[in-house]
Structure formats: C-alpha cells, structure tokens
C-alpha positions in Angstrom: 7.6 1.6 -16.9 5.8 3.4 -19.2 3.2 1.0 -19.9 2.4 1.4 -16.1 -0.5 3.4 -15.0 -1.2 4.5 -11.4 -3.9 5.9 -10.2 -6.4 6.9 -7.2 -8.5 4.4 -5.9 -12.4 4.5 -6.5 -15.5 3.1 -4.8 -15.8 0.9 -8.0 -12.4 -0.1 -7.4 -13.3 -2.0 -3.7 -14.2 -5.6 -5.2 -11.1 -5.9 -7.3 -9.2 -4.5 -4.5 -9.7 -6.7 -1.8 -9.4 -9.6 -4.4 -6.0 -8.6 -5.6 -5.0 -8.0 -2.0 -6.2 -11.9 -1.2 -4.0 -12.7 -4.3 -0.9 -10.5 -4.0 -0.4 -9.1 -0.7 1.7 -11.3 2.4 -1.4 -11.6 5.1 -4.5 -9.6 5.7 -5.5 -6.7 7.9 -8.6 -6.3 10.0 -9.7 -3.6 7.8 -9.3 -5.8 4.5 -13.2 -5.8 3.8 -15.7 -3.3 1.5 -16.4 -1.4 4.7 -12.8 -0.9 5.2 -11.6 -0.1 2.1 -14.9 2.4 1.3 -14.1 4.0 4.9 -10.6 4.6 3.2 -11.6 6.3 -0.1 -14.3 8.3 1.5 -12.0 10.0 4.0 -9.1 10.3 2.0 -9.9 9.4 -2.1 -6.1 10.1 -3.1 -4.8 7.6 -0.3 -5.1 4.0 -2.2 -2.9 4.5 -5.4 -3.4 1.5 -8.2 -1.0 0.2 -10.9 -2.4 -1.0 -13.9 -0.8 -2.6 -17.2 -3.1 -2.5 -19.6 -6.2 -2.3 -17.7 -4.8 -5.1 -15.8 -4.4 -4.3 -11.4 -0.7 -5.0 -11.2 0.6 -3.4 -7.7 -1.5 -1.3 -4.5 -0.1 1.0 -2.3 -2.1 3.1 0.6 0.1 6.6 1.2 -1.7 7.6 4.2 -1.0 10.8 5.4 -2.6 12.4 9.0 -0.6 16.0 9.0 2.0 14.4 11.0 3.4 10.7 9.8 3.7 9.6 5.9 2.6 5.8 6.4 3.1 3.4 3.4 0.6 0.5 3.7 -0.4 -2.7 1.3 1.9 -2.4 -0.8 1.5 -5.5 -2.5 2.3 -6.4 -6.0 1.0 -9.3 -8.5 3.7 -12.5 -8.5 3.5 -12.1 -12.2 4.8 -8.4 -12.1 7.3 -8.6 -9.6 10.7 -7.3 -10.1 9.4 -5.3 -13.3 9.0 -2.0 -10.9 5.7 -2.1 -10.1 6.5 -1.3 -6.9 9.3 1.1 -7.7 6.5 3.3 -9.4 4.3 3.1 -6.9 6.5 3.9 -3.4 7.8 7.0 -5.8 3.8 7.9 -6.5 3.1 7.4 -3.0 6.4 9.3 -1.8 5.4 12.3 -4.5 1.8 12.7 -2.6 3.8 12.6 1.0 6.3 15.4 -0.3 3.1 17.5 -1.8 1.5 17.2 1.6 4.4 18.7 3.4 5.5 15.3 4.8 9.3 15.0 6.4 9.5 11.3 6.2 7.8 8.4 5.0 7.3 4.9 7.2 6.1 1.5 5.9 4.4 -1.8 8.3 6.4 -4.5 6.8 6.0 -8.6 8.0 9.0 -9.7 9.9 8.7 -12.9 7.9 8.5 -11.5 4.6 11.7 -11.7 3.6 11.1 -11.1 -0.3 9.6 -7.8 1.1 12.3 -6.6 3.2 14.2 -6.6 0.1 11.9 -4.6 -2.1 11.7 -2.0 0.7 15.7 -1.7 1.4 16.3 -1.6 -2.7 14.2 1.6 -2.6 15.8 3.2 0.1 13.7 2.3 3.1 15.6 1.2 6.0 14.7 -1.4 9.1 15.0 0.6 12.8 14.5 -2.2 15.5 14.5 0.2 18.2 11.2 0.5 17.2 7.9 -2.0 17.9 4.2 -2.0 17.1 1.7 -2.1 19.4 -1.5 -2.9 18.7 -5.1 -3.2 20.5 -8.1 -4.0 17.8 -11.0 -1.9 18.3 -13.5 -4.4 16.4 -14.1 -7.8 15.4 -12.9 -9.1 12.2 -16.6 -9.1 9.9 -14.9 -12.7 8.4 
C-alpha cells in the first residue's frame, strides 16, 4: 500500500467527507452532516483519518478516543478499493493513534446486517462479543 496516503481530517475536508460517506459507507448516522463532522475536527482534529490514492478519498475511519474507550467509527471504504487494504491501513493508523494515547483496547459499531463488514473486521483481528448491546436515546433531530 504504498501508494496509499492517510491523513487527518480538515475543515476543508467536510464536503467530500459526507459525500464519500453517502457513497461508501453501509447507512448513515445522525451526526452525518457539516455540523457534525466540523464539531468532530474541532474537538479532536487527529480523530477522522483519510485514505487517499492519488489525491483520490479511497477509505474513512474516525479513531475516537475519550481517556477511557478506543472507538473505531465510519470506517467505510470506496467499492472500487475494496479488498486492496484500504482498510487494513487505515484500522492500523487508527490502532497506532489509540496505542500513542495510552489506549488498552480498541472497539468498533459494526451493522448487524453488514455482512461484507463483519468480515473486514474479523480479517483484522476484531472479534464479535454478543454479550454486549447498544443502547441508544438521540439527543437531537436529524437536520435532513
């Protein structure tokens, strides 16, 4: 992968972003708008990591990390790039900041119906626990 090229998210980054995401990632999240995604960068400008071929946005990844959980989120690579390790590259980028940061373990939100996904995610070492489940309560109305 050494025509790949990952890098930190910037404010200039948000448009391309949320189109990619519309593109290549498996559903949307209530925070998948410019407010959002600015929110992100401004609190935490090393969290969004970008893959680019070429110039080209290939693969996102959010490594979000609040002093106590590593959390993996949008990872989402272009159909046109997938199974090239895109997102290989970009879990050991994210994985890299966690360990830096003095985190102990990293976790990842994956679909239940995303099959393709749960693949990518076991192939790099992640690992299903079904004793646990998300719970969720929106604090705001999706803008859209």
């Amino acid at each position: 992968m050494n025509d790949l090229d990952i890098r930190h998210a910037a404010s200039s980054d948000i448009d391309t972003v949320l189109w990619f995401w519309r593109e290549a990632a498996e559903g949307t999240s209530i925070s998948d708008d410019r407010d959002g995604v600015a929110r992100l960068i401004a609190r935490d400008p090393e969290a969004l990591l970008l893959a680019e071929r070429g110039g080209l946005l290939v693969g996102t990844v959010i490594a979000g990390f609040d002093g106590w959980r590593c959390s993996a989120y949008r990872l989402a690579v272009h159909p046109g790039h997938r199974r090239q390790g895109v997102a290989t590259a970009l879990l050991e980028a994210a994985e890299a900041r966690f360990a830096a940061l003095g985190g102990r373990r990293a976790d990842a939100m994956v679909l239940e119906a995303n099959e393709p996904a749960h693949q990518a995610w076991a192939a790099t070492g992640y690992h299903r626990e079904d004793h646990w489940r998300r719970w969720v309560k929106p604090l705001a109305t999706p803008t859209d």
